[in-house]
Structure formats: structure tokens, C-alpha cells
Backbone as CSV, one residue per row, in Angstrom:
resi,resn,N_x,N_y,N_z,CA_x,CA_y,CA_z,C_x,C_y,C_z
1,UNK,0.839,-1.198,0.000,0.000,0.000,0.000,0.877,1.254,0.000
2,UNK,0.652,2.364,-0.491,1.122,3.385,-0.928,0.986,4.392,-0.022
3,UNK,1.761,4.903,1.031,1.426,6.180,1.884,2.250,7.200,1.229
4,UNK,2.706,7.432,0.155,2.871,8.276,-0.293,2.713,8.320,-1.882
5,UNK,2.176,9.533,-2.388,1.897,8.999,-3.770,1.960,10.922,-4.482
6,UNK,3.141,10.687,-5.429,3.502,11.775,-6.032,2.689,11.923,-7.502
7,UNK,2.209,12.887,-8.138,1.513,12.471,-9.053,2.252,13.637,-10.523
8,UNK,2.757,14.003,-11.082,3.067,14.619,-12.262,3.463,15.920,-11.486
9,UNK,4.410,15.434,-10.523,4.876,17.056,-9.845,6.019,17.726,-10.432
10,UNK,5.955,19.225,-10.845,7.238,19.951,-11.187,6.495,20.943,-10.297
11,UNK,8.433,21.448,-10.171,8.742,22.697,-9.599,10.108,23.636,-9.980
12,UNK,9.284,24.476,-10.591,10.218,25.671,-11.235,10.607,27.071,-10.621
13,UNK,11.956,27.214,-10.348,12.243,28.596,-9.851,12.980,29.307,-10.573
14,UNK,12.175,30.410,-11.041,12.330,31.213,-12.408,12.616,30.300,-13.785
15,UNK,13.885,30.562,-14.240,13.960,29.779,-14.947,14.567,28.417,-15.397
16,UNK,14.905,27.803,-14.005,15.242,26.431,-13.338,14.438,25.496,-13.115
17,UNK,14.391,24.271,-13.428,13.186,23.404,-13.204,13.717,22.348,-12.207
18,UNK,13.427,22.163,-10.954,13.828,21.182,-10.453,13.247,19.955,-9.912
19,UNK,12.012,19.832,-10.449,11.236,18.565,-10.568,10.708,18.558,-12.131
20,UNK,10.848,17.857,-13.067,9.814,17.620,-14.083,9.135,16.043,-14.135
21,UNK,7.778,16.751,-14.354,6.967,15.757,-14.326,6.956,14.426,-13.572
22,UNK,7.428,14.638,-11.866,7.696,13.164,-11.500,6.532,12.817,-10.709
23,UNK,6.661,11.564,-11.125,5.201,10.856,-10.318,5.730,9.377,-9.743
24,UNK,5.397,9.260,-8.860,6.341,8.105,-7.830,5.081,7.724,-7.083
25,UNK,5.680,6.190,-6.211,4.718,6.386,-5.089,5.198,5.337,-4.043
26,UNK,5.340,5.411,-2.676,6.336,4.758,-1.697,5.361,3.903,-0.902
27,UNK,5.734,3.057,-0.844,5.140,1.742,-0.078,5.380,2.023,1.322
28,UNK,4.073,1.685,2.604,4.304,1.662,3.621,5.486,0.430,4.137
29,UNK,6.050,1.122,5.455,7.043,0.200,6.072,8.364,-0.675,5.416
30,UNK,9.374,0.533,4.066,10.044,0.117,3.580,10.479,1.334,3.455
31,UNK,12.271,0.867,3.113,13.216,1.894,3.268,13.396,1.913,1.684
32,UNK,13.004,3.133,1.200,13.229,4.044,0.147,14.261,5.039,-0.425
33,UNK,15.050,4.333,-1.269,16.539,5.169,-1.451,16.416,5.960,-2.154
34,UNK,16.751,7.082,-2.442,16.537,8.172,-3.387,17.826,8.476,-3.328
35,UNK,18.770,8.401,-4.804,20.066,8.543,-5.278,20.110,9.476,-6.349
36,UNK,21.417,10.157,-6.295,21.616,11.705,-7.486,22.210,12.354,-6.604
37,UNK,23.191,13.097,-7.928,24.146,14.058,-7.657,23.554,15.220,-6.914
38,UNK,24.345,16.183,-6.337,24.215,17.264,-5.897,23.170,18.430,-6.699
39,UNK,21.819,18.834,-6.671,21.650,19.501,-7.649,20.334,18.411,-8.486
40,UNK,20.408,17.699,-8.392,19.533,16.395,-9.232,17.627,16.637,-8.818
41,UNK,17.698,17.046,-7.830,15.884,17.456,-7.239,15.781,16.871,-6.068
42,UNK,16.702,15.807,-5.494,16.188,14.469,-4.508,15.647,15.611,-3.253
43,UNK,16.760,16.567,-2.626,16.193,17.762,-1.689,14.910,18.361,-1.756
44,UNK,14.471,19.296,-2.935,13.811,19.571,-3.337,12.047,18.253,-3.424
45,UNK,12.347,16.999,-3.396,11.201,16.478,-3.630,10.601,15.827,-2.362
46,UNK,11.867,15.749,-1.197,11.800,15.685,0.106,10.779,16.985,0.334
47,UNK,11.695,17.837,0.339,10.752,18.998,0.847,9.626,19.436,0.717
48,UNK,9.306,18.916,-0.818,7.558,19.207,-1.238,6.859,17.910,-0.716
49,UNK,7.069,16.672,-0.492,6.418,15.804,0.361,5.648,16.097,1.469
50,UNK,7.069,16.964,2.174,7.033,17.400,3.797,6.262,18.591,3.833
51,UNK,5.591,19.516,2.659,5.023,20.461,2.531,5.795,21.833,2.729
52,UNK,7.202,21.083,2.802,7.798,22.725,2.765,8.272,22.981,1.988
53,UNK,7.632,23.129,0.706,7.940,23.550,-0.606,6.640,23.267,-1.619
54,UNK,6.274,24.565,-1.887,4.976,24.317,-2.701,5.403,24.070,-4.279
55,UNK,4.511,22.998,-4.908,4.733,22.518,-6.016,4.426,23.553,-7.597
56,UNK,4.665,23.748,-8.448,4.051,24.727,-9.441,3.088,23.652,-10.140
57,UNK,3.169,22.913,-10.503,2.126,21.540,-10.666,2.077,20.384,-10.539
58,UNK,0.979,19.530,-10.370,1.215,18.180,-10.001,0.722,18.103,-8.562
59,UNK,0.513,16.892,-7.727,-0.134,16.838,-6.474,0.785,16.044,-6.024
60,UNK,0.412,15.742,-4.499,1.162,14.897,-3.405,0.306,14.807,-2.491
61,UNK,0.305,13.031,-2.841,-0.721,12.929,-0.965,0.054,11.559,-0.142
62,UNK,0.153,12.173,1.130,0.582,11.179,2.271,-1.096,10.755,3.043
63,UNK,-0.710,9.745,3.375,-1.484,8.724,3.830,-3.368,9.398,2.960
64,UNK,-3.269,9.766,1.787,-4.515,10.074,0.762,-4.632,11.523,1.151
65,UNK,-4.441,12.141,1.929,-4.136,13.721,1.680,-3.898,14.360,1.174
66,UNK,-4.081,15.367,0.401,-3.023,16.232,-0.362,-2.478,17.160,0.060
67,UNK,-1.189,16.960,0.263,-0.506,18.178,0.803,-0.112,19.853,0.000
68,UNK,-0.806,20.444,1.004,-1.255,22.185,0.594,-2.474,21.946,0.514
69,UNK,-3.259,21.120,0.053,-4.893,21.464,-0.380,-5.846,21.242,1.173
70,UNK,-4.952,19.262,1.830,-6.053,19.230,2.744,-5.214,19.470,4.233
71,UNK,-3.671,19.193,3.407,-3.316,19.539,4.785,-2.234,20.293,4.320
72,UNK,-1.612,20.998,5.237,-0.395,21.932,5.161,1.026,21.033,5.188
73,UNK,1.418,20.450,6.469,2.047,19.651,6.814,1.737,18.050,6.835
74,UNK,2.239,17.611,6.396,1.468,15.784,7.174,2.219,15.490,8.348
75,UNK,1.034,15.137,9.232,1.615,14.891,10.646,2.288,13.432,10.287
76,UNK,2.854,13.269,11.855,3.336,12.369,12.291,4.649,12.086,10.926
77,UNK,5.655,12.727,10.960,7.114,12.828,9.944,7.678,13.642,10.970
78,UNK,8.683,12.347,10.641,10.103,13.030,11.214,11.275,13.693,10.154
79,UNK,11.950,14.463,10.269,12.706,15.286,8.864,13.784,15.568,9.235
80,UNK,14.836,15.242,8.570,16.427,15.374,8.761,17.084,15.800,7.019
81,UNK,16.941,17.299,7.120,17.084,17.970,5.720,17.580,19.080,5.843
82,UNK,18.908,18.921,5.487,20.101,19.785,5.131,20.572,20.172,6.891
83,UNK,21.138,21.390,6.959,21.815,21.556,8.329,20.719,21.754,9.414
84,UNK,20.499,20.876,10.443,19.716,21.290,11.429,20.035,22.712,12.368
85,UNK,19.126,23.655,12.813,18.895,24.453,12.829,19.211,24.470,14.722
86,UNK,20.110,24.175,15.557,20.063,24.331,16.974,20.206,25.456,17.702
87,UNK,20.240,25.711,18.552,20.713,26.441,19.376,22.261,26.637,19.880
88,UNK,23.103,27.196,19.925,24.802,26.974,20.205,25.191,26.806,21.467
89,UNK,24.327,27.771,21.911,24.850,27.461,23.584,23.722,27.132,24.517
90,UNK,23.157,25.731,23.598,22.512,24.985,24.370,22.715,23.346,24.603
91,UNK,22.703,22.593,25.168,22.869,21.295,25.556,22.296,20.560,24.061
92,UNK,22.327,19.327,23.912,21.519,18.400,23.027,20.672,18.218,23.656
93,UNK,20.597,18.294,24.996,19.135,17.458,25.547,18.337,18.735,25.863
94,UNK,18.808,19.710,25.944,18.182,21.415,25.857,17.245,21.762,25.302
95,UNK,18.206,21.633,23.999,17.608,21.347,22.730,16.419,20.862,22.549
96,UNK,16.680,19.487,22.454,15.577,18.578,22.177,14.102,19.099,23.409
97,UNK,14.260,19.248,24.441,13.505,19.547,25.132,12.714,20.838,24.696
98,UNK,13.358,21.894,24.534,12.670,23.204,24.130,12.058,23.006,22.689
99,UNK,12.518,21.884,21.892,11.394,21.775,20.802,10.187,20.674,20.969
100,UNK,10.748,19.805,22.064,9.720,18.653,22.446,8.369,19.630,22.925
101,UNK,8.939,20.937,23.737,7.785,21.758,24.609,6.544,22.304,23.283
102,UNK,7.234,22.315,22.222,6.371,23.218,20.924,4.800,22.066,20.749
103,UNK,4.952,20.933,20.498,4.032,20.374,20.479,3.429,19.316,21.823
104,UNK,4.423,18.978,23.004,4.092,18.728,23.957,3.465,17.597,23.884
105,UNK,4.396,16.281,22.908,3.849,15.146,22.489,5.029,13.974,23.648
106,UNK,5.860,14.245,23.680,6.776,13.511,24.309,7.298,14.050,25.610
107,UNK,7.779,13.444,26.752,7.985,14.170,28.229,9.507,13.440,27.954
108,UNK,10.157,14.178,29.170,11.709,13.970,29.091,12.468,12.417,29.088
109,UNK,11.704,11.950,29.818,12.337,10.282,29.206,12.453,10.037,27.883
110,UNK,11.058,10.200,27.440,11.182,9.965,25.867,12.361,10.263,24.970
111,UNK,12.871,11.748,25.321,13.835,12.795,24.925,15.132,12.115,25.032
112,UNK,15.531,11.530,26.341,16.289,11.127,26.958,16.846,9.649,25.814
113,UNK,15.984,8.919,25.621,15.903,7.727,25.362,15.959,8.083,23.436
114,UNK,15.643,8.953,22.851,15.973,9.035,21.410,17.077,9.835,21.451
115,UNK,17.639,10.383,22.491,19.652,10.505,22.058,20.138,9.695,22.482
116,UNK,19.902,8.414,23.455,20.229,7.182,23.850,20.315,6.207,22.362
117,UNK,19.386,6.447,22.132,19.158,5.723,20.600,20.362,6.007,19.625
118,UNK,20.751,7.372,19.161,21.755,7.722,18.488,22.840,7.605,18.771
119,UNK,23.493,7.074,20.038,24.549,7.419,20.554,24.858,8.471,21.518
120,UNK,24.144,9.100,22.024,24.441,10.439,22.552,24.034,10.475,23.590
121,UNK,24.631,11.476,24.863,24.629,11.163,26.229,23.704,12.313,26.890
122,UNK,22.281,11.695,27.014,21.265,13.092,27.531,21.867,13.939,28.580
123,UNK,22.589,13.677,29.324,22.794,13.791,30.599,24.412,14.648,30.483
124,UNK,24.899,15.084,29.305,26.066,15.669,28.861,25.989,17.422,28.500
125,UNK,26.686,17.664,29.203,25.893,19.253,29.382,27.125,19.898,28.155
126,UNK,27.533,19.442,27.055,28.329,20.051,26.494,27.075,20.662,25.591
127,UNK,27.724,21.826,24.769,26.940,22.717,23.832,27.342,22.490,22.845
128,UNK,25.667,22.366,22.126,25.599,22.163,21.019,27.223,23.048,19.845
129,UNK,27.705,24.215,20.157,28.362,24.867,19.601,29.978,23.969,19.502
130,UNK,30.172,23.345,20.070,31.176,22.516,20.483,30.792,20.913,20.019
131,UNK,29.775,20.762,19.048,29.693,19.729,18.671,30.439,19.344,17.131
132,UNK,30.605,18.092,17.041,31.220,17.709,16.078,29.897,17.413,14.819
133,UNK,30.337,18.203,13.657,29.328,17.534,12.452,28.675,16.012,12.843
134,UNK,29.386,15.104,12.933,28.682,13.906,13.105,27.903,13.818,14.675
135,UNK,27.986,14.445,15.596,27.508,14.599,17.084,26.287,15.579,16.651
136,UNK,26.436,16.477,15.715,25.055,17.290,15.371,23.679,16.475,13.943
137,UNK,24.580,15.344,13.791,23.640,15.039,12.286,22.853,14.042,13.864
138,UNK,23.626,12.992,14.461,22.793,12.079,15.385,21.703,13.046,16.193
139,UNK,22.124,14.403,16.843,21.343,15.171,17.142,20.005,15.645,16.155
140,UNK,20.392,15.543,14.968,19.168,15.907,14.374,18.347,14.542,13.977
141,UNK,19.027,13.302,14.008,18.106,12.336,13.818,17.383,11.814,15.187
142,UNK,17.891,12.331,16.079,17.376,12.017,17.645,16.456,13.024,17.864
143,UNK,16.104,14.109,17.098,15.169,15.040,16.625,13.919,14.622,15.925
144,UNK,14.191,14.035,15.106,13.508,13.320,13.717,12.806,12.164,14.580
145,UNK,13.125,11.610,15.548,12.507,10.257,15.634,11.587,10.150,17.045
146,UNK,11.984,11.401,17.601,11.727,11.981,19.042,10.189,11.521,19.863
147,UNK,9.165,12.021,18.649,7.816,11.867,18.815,7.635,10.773,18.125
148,UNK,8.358,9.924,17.622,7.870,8.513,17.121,7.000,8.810,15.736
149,UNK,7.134,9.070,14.848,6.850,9.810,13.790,6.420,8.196,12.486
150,UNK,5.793,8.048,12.331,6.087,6.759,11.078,6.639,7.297,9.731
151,UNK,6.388,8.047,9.019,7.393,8.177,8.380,8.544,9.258,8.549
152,UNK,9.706,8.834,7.988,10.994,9.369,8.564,11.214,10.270,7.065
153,UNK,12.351,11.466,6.799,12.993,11.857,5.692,14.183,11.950,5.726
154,UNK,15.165,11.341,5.698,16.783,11.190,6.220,17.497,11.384,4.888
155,UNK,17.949,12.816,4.728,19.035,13.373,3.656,19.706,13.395,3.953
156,UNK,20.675,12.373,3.383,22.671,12.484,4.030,22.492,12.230,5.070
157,UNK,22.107,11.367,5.980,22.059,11.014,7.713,23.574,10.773,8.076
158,UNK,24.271,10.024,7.208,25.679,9.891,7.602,26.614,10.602,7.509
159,UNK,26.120,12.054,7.582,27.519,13.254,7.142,28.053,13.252,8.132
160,UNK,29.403,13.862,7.824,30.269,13.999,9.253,30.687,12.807,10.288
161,UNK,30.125,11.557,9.661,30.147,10.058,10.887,31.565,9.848,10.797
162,UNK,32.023,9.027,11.324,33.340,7.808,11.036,32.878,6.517,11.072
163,UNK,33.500,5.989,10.126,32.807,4.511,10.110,32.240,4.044,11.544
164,UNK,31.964,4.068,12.197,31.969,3.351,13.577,30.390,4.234,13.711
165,UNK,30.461,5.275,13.591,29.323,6.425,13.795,28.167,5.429,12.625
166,UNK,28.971,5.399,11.320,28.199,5.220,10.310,27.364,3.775,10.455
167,UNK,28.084,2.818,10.870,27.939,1.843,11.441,26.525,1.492,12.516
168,UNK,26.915,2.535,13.406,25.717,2.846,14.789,24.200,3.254,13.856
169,UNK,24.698,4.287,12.702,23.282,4.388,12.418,22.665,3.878,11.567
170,UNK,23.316,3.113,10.930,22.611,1.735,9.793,21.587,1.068,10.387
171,UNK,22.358,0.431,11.642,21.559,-0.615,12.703,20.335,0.786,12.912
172,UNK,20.456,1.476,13.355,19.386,2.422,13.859,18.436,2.339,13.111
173,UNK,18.569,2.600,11.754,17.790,2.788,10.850,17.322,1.364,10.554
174,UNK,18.141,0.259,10.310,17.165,-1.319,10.687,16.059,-0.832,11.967
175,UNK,16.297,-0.956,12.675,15.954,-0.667,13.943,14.327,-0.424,13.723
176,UNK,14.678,1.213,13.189,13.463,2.011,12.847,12.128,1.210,11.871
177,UNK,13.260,0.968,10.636,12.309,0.142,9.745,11.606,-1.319,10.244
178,UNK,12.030,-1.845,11.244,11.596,-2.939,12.044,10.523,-2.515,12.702
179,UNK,10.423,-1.037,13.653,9.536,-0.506,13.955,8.387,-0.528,13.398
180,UNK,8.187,-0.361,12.175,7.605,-0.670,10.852,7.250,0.870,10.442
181,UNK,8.354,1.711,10.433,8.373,3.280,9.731,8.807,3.142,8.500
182,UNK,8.463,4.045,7.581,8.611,4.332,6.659,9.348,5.348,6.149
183,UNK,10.414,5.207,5.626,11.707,5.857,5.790,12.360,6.260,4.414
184,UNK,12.418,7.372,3.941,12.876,8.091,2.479,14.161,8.226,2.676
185,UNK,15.075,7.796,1.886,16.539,7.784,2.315,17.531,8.416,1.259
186,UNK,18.133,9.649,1.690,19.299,10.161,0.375,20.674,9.551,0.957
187,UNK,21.105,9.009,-0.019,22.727,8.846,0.301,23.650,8.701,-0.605
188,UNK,24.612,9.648,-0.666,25.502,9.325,-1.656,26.844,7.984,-1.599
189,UNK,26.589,7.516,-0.263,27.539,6.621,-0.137,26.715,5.042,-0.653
190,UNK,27.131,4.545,-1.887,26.455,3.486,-2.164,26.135,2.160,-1.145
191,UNK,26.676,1.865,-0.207,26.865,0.945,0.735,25.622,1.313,1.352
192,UNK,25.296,2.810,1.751,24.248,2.627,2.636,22.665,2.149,1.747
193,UNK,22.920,2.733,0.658,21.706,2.091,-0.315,21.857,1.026,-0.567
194,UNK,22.608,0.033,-0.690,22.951,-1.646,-1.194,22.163,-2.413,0.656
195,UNK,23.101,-1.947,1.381,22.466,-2.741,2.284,21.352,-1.978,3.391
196,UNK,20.842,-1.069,3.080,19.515,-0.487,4.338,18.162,-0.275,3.056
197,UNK,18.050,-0.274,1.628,17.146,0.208,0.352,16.119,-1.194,0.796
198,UNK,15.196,-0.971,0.387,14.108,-1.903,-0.148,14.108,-2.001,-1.665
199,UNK,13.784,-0.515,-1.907,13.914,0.398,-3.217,14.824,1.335,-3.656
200,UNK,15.248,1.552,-4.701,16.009,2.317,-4.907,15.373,3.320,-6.353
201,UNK,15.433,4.937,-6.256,14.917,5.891,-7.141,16.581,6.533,-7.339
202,UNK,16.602,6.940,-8.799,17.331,7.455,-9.192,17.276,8.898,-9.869
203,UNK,17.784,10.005,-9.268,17.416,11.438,-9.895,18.274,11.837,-10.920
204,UNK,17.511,12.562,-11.448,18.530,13.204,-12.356,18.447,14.354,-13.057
205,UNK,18.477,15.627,-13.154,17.857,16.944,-13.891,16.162,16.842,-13.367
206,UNK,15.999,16.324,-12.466,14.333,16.783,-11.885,13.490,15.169,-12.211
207,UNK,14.225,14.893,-12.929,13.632,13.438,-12.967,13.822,12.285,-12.341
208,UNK,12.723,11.216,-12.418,13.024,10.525,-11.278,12.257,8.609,-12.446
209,UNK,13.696,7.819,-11.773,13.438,6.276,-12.089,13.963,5.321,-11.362
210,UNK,13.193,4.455,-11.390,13.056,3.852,-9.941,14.654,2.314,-10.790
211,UNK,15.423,2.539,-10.084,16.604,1.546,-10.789,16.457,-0.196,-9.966
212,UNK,15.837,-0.384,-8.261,15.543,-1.014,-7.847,14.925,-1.391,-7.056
213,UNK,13.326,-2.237,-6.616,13.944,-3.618,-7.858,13.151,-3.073,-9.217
């Protein structure tokens, strides 16, 4: 079954097109690879999913919704797209807390227990400003997964890791998809698409083909 279903979407800025005509559609409770160069749309088609990016034509509906028409946002998504946005001289668990307070879906264990998940030590009063690229991407996926979200959007999740990091969040992401979430995945490192993909989509100038299976 299809909880997401793209239908003849482009999106043009001025005179740049960075979706043409793509129409896709993602199966619940499978990890979904979306592959392409820098520049290819894969960002861009994340973002109009997630409703933060309005389409110039074409529709998108999560779980039969259409996003912009019936809903603005689709609830329950977690989103890890481009540099997360923290606070510097605040804790990770600070953090997470002062955005947990915005919707007031999860209490501090919860909080506690999805930077437990990533690797990361709730209870570590270092600042965010003093974090390492790979200590801020786990921070933003310990963000992403916080409120238990079923579907996930993970662009580049492994930036900044060291193998060992990269390692921790493969299993995570098994983990998740075991959960039975549904999980959109960019990565330019082929390994993580060979062994975490169900599917694999391939971009390219705004276009989109699905290479596997």
C-alpha cells in the first residue's frame, strides 16, 4: 500500500526546473533510497512531500491527503534535511527539550531515550556549539525520531560520521524500519543504499526512475 503517492509534480524557480513531471509512489514500512548528484531534485522532492515547498504543478498525498490542499504539513514525519537548525549554547538534551515543549507530544524520558538511541549522552551538558558535524547530524536524527513519527525523511544522515558512527546508524535505521516506519533515504555513499534500500529511485535533472527492484 502506498502512503505516499507523487503524481506529475514539477517545480520551477524562475527559470530552473527542479522537478519535471515526477510521479512516484512509496510503499508503507520500507526503506526508500533516493540517489543523485548534488543539484539532481532528490532535496527539493523531500521537501515538497514534507510540505515545505509548494509545487508549481502536479499533487502529493501522504497517507490520501493532499498536501497544501487538505493539509499543510502531514503529521506524524520526522525530517532530517540539510543543516539542522540548533541552538549553540545549548545542551543536546536542551535542545531537544525546548522543541519537544512546541508540540508537547513527548515528556523527558522519551527525549532522553531518542539521544540514547543515536549514541548520545542526555545527561552531557556540552553545547551544542562545540559539537562535532557527526555529534550534530545524530542530534538531528534524535530530533527526527523523538515523537515517534512513522514516516521518517533522512538526507545524508551519515555526514560527518566515522565509520563506527556510520555503522551505529545503519543498525538504527534497521531498527526504525523494524519498527515498521517508513523511511525516504538520500545517500551518496552506495553501501548505505545496497544494504539499508528496499527500493532504490534514481534522480537526475528533476527526474526521477526507480533503478531497484
Amino acid at each position: 500500500m502506498a502512503i505516499i503517492e507523487v503524481k506529475n509534480a514539477t517545480k520551477k524557480f524562475r527559470e530552473s526546473t527542479a522537478l519535471s513531471d515526477v510521479t512516484v509512489s512509496f510503499e508503507k514500512g520500507l526503506i526508500h533510497g533516493v540517489i543523485g548528484r548534488n543539484g539532481s531534485g532528490k532535496t527539493v522532492l523531500f521537501k515538497s512531500i514534507c510540505g515545505l515547498m509548494h509545487l508549481t504543478e502536479g499533487e502529493i498525498l501522504v497517507r490520501g491527503k493532499r498536501v497544501g490542499k487538505d493539509i499543510d504539513v502531514p503529521p506524524d514525519i520526522g525530517i532530517v534535511i540539510e543543516n539542522p537548525g540548533f541552538l549553540p549554547s545549548y545542551s543536546g538534551m536542551r535542545n531537544l527539550m525546548y522543541l519537544a515543549k512546541i508540540r508537547n507530544l513527548v515528556d523527558r524520558s522519551q527525549v532522553e531515550e531518542s539521544m540514547r538511541f543515536v549514541g548520545l549522552d542526555p545527561k552531557s551538558k556540552k553545547h551544542v556549539a562545540k559539537y562535532s558535524m557527526g555529534m550534530r547530524q545524530r542530534l538531528a536524527i534524535a530530533q527526527a525520531t523523538m515523537e515517534n513519527p512513522d514516516i521518517l525523511f533522512l538526507d545524508e544522515p551519515m555526514n560527518g560520521l566515522d565509520n563506527q558512527g556510520v555503522k551505529e546508524i545503519r543498525e538504527a535505521i534497521r531498527t526504525l524500519k523494524e519498527q515498521g516506519k517508513t523511511i525516504l533515504l538520500a545517500s551518496h555513499n552506495p553501501l548505505d543504499i545496497e544494504e539499508l534500500c528496499d527500493t532504490v529511485h534514481e534522480m537526475d535533472a528533476g527526474v526521477i526512475r526507480q533503478v531497484r527492484p
